[in-house]
N, C-alpha and C positions, 0 to 999 in steps of 0.2 A: 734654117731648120736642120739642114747638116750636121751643121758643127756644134749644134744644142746636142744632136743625138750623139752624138762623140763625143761631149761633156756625158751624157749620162751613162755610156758605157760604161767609160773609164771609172766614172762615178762610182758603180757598180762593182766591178770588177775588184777595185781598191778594197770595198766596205766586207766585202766576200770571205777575200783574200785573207782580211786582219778577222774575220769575225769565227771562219767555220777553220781554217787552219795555223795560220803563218804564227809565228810568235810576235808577240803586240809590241807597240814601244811606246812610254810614258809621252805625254802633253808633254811639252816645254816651252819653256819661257826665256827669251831675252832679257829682260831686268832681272836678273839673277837676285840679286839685293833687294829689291823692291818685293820679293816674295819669296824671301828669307827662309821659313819653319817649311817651305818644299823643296829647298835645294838640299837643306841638311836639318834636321830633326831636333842638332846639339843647338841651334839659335836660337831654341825655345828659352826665352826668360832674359836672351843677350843685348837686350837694348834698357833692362831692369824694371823699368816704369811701364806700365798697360800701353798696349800698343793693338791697334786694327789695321790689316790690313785688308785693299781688294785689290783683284787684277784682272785683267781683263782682254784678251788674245786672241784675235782675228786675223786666221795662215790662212795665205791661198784666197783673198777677200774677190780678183776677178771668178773663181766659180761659187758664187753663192750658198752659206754655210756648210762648206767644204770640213772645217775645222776650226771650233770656237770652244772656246776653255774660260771658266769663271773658277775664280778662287776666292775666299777670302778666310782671314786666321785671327786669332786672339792670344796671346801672351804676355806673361810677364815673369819676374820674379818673385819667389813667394819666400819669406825668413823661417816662416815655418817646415816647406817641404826643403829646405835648403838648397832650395835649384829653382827653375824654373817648370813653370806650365803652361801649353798649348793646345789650341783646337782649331784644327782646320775644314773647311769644307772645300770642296772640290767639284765641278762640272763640266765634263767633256762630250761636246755634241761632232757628232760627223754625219755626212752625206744629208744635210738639213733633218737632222735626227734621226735618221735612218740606223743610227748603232750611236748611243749614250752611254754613258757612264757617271754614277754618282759616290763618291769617297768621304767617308768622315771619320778624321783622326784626329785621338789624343795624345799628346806628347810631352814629354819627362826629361829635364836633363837636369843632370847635378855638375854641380861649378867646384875643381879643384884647384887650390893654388901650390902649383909648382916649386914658386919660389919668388922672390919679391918683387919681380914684374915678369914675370909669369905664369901664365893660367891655362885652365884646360877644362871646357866644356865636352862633357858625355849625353846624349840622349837616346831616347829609345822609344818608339814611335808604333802604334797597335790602331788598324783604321777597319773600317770595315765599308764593301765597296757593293755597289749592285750595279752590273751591267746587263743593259737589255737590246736588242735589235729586233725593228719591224718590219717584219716578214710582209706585210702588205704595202710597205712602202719603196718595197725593192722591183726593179726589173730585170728582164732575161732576154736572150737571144730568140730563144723560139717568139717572144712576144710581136716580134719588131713584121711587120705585111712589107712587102716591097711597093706598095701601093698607101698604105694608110698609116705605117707609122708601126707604133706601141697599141694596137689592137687585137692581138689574140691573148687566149688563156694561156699561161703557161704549164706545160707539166709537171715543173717542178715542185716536189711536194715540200708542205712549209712543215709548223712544229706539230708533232702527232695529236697533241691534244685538243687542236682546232682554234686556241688563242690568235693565231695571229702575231705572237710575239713571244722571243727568246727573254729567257730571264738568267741572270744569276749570281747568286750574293755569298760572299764569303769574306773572311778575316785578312790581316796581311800586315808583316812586321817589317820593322824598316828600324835604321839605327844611325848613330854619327859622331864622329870625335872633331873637335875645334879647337887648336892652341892657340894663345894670341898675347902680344903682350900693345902698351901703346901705341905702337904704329905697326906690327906686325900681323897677320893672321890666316892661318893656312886649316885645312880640313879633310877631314873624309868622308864618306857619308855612302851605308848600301840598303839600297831599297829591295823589296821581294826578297828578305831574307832566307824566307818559308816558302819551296814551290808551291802553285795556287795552279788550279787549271781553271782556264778562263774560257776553255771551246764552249760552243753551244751542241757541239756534236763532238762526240770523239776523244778526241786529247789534245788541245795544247797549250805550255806553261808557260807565263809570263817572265820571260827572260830577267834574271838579277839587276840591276842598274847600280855602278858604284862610280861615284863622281870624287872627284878629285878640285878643290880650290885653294887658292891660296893671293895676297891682295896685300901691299905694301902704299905705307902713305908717308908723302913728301913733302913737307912745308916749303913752302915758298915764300915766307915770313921775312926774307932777308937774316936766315942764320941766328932768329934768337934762340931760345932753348927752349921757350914754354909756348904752346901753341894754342893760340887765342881761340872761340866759335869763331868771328869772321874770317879768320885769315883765309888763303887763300892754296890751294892744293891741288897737289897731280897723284892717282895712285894709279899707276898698273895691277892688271889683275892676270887672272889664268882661268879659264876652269873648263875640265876634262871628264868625259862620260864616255861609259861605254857601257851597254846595251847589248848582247846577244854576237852579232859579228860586226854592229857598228861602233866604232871608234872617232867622238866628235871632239873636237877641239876646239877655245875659245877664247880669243887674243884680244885683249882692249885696254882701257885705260880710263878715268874719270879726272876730269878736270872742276874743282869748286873754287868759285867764287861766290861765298851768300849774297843772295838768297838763291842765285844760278845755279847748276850742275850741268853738264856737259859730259856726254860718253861716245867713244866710239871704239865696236869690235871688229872683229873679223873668224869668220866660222868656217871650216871647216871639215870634212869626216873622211873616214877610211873604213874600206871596208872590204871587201873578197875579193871586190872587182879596182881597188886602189883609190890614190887619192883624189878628191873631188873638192875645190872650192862650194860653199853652199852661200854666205852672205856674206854684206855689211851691214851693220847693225848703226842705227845712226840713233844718240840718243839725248833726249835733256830734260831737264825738270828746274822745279821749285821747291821752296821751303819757305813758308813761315811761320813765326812762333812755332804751334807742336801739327801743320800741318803739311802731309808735301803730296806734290803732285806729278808723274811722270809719262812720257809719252816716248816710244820708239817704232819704229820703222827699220824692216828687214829687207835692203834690198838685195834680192834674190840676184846670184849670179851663176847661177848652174843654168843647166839644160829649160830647168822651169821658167824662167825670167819673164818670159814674154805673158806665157798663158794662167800665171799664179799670181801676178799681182801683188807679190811678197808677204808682208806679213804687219799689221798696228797693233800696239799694243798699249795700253793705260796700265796705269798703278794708282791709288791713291792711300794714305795715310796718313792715320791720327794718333798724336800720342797723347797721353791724359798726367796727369799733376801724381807724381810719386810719391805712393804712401811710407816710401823707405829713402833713406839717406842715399843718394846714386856713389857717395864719393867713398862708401864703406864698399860696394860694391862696383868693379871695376867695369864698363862696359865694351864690348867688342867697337873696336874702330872703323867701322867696316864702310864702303858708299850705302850710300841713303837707295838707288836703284842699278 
């Protein structure tokens, strides 16, 4: 009974914390690739032929929906708009819905060629989001009897107008540039372009988010020059965010063997109080014909380890039969999750 009410403090305190002051920080995901048009804006259209994605993120799975995120996207190439176009949806649940968030964006990139293998994806990214929090499903310190638990009223007064629940909906722009040529491909990508205030009380703005990727691939073909679908491949990656005073870092690599995929990271952050190991990222998937499937696991090695139970995650996607020639259009090389 203890240690439940110590989950719900905490519980508590955390959803507070993010809801009536602190400056928030974005959902994130481990498969970086696997949910591509959220990492960077400019991937809209960079696989050329329709593609769906979903994802699917379960942080912190020992305190029960602690933190769950649903995504899923649509894109392609269009001859007409001469770039590509996307649409995302987005769902972030915390404290078993206790503070939700829902996002739906459409996105735009146009494809320039550099030069004769080299290219450079722009996009530009316009969502509009409604976050809410349930003031009845919240607890408090005065509520807690030293005999009986969570049985008094608390004084705390909720939202004036006697709903019972915070609302609030607004606009929000995001953007990104991608160069790449056949085995190369690096990025940039800044979310919350436009301060947004996200308080339910007060003031506070969702801190900018500007990530940083970049991801190189290696044949292990035995040195021919033209690199088959089956063959076999190692690509190191990087990718770097930073958020407000946190600065995350993210070290891995992906090993292909079709229809196999194999990944493994390593995460890291910095921040006021210095550096902090956060995971390992363990990860694998499939592919067949135009379907693949991913699953990874975060194991947690900070302070949390014991009581957060890390992190699962899924990915699944489908790609559909190309209404346009892929070979006039060049596509990003990028891992599949």
């Amino acid at each position: 009974m203890l240690k439940h009410t110590h989950k719900q403090i905490i519980l508590v305190v955390t959803v507070m914390v993010m809801a009536l002051g602190a400056r928030a920080q974005d959902a994130h995901f481990s498969q970086f690739y696997a949910n591509p048009l959220y990492l960077n804006p400019a991937f809209a259209g960079a696989k050329v032929c329709p593609r769906v994605v979903t994802n699917y993120r379960n942080q912190w799975p020992s305190i029960p929906g602690s933190y769950v995120t649903y995504n899923a996207s649509f894109d392609m190439h269009f001859d007409a708009l001469a770039g590509g176009l996307g649409v995302m949806f987005t769902a972030d649940k915390s404290g078993q819905g206790v503070l939700s968030e829902q996002t739906a964006s459409l996105i735009y990139s146009v494809r320039i060629r550099l030069s004769r293998e080299w290219f450079m994806k722009a996009g530009l990214q316009a969502s509009f989001f409604q976050k809410s929090l349930d003031w009845n499903k919240l607890t408090f310190g005065d509520q807690i009897d030293p005999k009986w638990g969570f049985s008094n009223v608390t004084a705390e007064k909720g939202p004036s107008d006697g709903s019972g629940e915070y609302n609030i909906m607004d606009v929000d722009f995001s953007g990104g540039l991608v160069v790449y040529n056949k085995r190369f491909f690096g990025g940039v990508a800044v979310h919350h372009m436009v301060p947004v205030n996200i308080a339910f009380e007060g003031e506070s703005f969702m801190a900018m988010k500007i990530t940083g990727h970049a991801g190189y691939t290696i044949p292990l073909n035995g040195g021919k020059k033209r690199l088959k679908p089956g063959d076999p491949t190692i690509s190191p990656n990087f990718v770097y965010m930073n958020q407000g005073p946190f600065h995350q870092y993210n070290w891995g690599a992906y090993f292909k063997k079709a229809p196999l995929i194999f990944g493994l990271w390593y995460r890291h952050f910095v921040a006021n109080d210095g550096w902090a190991s956060d995971a390992i990222i363990l990860q694998a998937g499939f592919e067949y014909d135009k379907f693949k499937f991913g699953y990874s696991y975060d194991i947690t090695v900070s302070k949390l380890a014991t009581p957060s139970g890390g992190a699962h995650e899924f990915s699944f996607a489908l790609d559909f039969n190309c209404p346009i020639k892929k070979k006039r259009i060049h596509e990003i090389n990028c891992p599949s999750f």
